[in-house]
N, C-alpha and C positions, 0 to 999 in steps of 0.2 A: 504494500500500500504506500502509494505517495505521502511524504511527508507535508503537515500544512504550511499555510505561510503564518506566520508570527504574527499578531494581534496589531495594530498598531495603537492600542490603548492598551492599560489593563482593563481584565474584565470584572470591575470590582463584584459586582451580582455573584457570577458563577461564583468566584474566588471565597469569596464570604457562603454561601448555600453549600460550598465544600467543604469547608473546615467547620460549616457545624452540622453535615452529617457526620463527619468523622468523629467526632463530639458523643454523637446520638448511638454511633452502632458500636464503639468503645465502649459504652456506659460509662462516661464519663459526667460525675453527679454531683462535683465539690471544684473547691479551687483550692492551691494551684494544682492546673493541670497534670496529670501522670503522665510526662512525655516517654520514658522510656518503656510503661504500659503501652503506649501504643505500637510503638517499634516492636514489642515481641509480640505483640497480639498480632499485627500482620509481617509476621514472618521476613521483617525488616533486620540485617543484621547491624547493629550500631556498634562503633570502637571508638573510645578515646584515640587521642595521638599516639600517649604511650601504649595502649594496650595494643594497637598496631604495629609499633614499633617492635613491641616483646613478642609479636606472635611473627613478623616478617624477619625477627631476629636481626633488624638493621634500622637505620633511618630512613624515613619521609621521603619521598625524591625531594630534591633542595626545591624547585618550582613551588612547591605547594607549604610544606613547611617553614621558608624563610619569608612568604609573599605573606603580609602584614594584612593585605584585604582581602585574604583568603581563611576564612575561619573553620570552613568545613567543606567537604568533597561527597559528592554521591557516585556511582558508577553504575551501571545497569550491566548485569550478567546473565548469560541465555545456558541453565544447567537443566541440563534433561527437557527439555521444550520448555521449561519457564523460567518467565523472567523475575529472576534473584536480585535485590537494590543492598549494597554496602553503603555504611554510611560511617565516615572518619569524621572526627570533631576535636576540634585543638580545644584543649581544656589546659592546660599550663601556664598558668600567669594570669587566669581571667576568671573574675567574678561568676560565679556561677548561673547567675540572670541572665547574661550574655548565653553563656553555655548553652544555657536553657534554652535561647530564642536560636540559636545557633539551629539547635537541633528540629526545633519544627520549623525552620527558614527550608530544611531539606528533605522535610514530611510536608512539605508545601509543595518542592518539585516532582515529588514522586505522585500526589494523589493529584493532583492538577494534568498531570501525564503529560508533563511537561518532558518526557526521556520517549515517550510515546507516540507523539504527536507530534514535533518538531523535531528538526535534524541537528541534533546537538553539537558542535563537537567537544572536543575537551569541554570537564567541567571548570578546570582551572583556568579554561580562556573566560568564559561569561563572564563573570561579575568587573571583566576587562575591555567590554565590546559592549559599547553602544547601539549597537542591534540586540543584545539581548536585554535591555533594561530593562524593556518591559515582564521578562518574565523575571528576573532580581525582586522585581518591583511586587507584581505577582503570589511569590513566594513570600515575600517580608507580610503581606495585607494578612495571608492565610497566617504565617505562622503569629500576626499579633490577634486574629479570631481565635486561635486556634489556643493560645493563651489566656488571651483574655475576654473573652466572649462578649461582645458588645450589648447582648442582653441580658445577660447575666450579672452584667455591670449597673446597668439600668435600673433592675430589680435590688442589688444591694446599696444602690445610689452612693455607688464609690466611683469618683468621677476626679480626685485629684491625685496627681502626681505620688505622693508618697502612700496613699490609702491602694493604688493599683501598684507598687510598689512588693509592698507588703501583702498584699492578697494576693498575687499574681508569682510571688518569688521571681522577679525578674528587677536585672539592673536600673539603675537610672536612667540610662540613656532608652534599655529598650523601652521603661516605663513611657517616657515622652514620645518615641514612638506612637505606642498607643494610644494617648490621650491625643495625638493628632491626627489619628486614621478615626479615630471614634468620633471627632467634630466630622465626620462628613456624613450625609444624610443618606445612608446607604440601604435601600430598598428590604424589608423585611417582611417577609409572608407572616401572617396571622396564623397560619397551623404552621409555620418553621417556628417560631416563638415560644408558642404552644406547649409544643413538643420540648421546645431545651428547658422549656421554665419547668416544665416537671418533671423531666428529667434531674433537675437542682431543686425541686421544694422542699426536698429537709433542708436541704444545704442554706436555702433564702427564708422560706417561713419558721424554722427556729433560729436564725440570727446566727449561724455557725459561722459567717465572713466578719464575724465582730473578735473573735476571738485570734483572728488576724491582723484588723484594720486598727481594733482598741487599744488608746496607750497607757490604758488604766483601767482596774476593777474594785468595785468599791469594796472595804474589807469589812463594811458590815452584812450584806447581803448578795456581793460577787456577781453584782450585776456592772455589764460592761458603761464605761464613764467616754463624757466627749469628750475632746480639748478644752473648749471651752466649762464644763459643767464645774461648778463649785459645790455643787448637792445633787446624790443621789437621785435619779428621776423616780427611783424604784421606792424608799426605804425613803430619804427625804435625811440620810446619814451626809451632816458634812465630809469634803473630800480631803483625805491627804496624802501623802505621798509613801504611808508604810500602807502596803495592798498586802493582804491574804490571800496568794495567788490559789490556794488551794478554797478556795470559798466559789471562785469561776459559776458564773448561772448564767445561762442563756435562759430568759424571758419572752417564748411567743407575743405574737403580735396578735390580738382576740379582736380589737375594734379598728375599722377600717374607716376614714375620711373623706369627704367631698376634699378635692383643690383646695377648699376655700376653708377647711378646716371643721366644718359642719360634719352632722350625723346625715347618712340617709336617710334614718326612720328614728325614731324614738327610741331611746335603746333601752327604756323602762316598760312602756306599754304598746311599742309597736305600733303609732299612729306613725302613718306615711303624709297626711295632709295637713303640711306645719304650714304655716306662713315663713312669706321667706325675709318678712323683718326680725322675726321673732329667736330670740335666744335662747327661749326653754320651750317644753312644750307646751302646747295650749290646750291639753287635755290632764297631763300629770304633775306639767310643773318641773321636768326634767330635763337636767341641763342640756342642748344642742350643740354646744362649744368647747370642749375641755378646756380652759382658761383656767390661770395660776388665781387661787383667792386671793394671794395678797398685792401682785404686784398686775394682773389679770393679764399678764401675756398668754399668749394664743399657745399651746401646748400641742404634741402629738396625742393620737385618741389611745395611748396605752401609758401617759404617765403618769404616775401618784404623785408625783412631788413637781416641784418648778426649781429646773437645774443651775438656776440663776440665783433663786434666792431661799431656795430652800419651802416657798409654801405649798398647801395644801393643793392638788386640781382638784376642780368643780367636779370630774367624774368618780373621783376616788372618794370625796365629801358625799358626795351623793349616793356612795355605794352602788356605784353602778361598773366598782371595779375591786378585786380581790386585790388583800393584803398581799405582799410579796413572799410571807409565810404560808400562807395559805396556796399560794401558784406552787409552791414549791413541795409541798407536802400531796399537792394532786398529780403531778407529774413525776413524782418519783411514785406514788402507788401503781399497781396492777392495776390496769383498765378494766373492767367486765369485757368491753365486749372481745378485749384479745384471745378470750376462750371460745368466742365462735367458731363453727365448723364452716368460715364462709373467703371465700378468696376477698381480701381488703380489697378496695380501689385507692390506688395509692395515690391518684390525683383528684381525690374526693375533693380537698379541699380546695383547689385549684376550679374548681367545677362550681364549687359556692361562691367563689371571691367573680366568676364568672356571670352570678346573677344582678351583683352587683351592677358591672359592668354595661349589661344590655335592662338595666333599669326595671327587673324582675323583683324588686322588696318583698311583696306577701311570699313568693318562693322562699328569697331568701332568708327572711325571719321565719319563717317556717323551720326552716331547715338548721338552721343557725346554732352550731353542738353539736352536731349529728356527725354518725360516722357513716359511710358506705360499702357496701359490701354484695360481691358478685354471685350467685347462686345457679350456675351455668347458665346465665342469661337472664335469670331475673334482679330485679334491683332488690336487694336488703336494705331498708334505713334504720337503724337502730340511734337510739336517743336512751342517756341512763336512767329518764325518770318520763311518768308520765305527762307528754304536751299537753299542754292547755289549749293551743290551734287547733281549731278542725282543719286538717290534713284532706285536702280533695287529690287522690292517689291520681288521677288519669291527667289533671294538670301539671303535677309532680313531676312525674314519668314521660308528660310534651315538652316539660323546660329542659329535664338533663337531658332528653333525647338529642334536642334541639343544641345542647354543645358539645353532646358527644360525636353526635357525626361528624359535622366538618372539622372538631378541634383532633377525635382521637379516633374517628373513623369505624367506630362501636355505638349500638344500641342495645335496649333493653326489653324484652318481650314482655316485661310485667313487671310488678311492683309489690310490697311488703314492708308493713311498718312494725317493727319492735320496738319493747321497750325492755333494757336488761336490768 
């Protein structure tokens, strides 16, 4: 087969919808990425400098080892009718960030089929040849998705320099990299999204990139502190600088906000029909806002405290939020329904935050607690105590049908409510 002609752009689309299937069929579910997971999952074989050296029992040819703008080599090999990719990566002298990006720079040329599709010749001429920039170019896009997943970034709303840094395990320079490939507006399918963001929902919905990103934990209750915070948001503990690393709490995220810092619905009695001047509800009196009582800054909808000044929020006052004791003593208990005989849906909750989304309230207050669970086709909803909603099962079963298909390509022939 002919070889093509070389792009004369890159093709950011492709490039990007590449490196996050590679993402999706790795099972890859956390950050930083497991780059050399994926080198051995597809039969890629990777060497350091040295470990080449020690197995070719000599040195580098001088071209590739002395050449400074040369970090890494790929070669393509045809052993027994398939094609074998080696992959050398100088690691001597160099931060391991670099290292890092090094090596998906050349899980970039190999899954882009870039050795496949184009007439290569040396690897060591390109990154030297202004006719191959575009694929330099190419490979660098892939391996900064491929590292740092630009949705995935989104969702942990890690967006500066040393927080991608630090969640990413890549150097500084590659870090800047990526914070300048992420300012481009780069086309993202609704079911490619979908898919990586639940692919990562423990990883995003328990706060597991905080124990990366965090440069502090409070030592009263080990929930993760900002830069900025002087008091605990959790606990309302002033902050100092002796942390009890062994105290560590990741704190879910339970109440979800408008933009604007508003509730959707009531989160006391489930009125969806608020006025949109109004601060509390006009049927129970219940706060809309989570606002600090003393100093009444605008708060996230899960803090108990205001991390400025140490007071009370309006939703923790109002009990319309658990003590940090209390989260903590529920989440290390045994669940009920983990003893079900029923396959979970592990993007149950992805599927709720989805009602949200398309302006489904009575669903989602409906639903709101619940677990999901598969029962070869039919839907399980299981809730630990008896709802107070009247549940209309056939509307239930129209809304998730309604995101399961295009989000996960599944439906449900029927439906079943428990209570354990």
């Amino acid at each position: 087969m002919a070889a093509k002609s070389i792009p004369n752009k890159p093709r950011y689309d492709y490039v990007k919808r590449t490196a996050r299937k590679i993402l999706l069929s790795n099972n890859i579910n956390s950050l930083p990425t497991d780059i050399d997971l994926i080198f051995k999952a597809n039969n890629i074989i990777l060497f350091s400098e040295s470990e080449a050296e020690q197995i070719a029992m000599s040195d580098l040819p001088y071209e590739f080892k002395n050449n400074k703008d040369i970090q890494a080599i790929t070669q393509k090999r045809i052993i027994q009718g398939k094609s074998i990719y080696i992959s050398i990566v100088k690691d001597r002298n160099r931060v391991p960030g670099n290292v890092r990006f090094s090596k998906a720079h050349e899980l970039g040329h190999i899954f882009l089929k870039h050795f496949e599709e184009f007439d290569l010749p040396s690897s060591l001429n390109i990154s030297n040849s202004h006719e191959y920039w575009v694929l330099e170019r190419e490979a660098e896009m892939f391996a900064a998705e491929l590292l740092a997943p630009t949705a995935i970034l989104r969702a942990c709303n890690c967006f500066d320099k040393e927080s991608i840094k630090s969640l990413c395990n890549l150097s500084e320079e590659a870090s800047e990299y990526v914070i300048s490939d992420i300012r481009r507006d780069y086309h993202l399918m609704e079911r490619e999204k979908a898919a990586l963001e639940c692919q990562f929902d423990d990883f995003i919905r328990n706060k597991k990139y905080l124990l990366l990103t965090s440069p502090a934990f409070c030592g009263n209750c080990g929930a993760p502190l900002k830069p900025a915070d002087r008091y605990c948001i959790m606990c309302g503990f002033k902050t100092t600088n002796n942390v009890n690393i062994d105290k560590v709490f990741l704190y879910p995220s339970t109440i979800q906000l408008k933009s604007t810092g508003r509730v959707y619905y009531c989160l006391r009695c489930g009125e969806i029909d608020l006025p949109l001047s109004s601060k509390i509800c006009n049927v129970c009196s219940a706060p809309l806002y989570n606002l600090c009582t003393s100093c009444n800054s605008k708060l996230s909808g899960n803090d108990r405290f205001c991390g400025s000044c140490g007071g009370v929020s309006s939703f923790f006052q109002s009990r319309l939020l658990e003590s940090w004791a209390e989260v903590q003593n529920s989440l290390n208990s045994v669940h009920k329904n983990q003893i079900l005989n029923y396959r979970k849906i592990n993007f149950w909750d992805y599927i709720i935050e989805k009602l949200l989304d398309k302006n489904k309230l009575d669903v989602h207050r409906a639903l709101f607690g619940s677990c999901g669970y598969d029962d070869c086709g039919k839907l399980i909803i299981a809730f630990e105590s008896e709802s107070n909603n009247l549940i209309d099962k056939d509307v239930i079963l129209a809304e998730i049908n309604a995101i399961c298909l295009p989000y996960f390509d599944t439906t449900y022939d029927d439906i079943d409510i428990i209570h354990t």
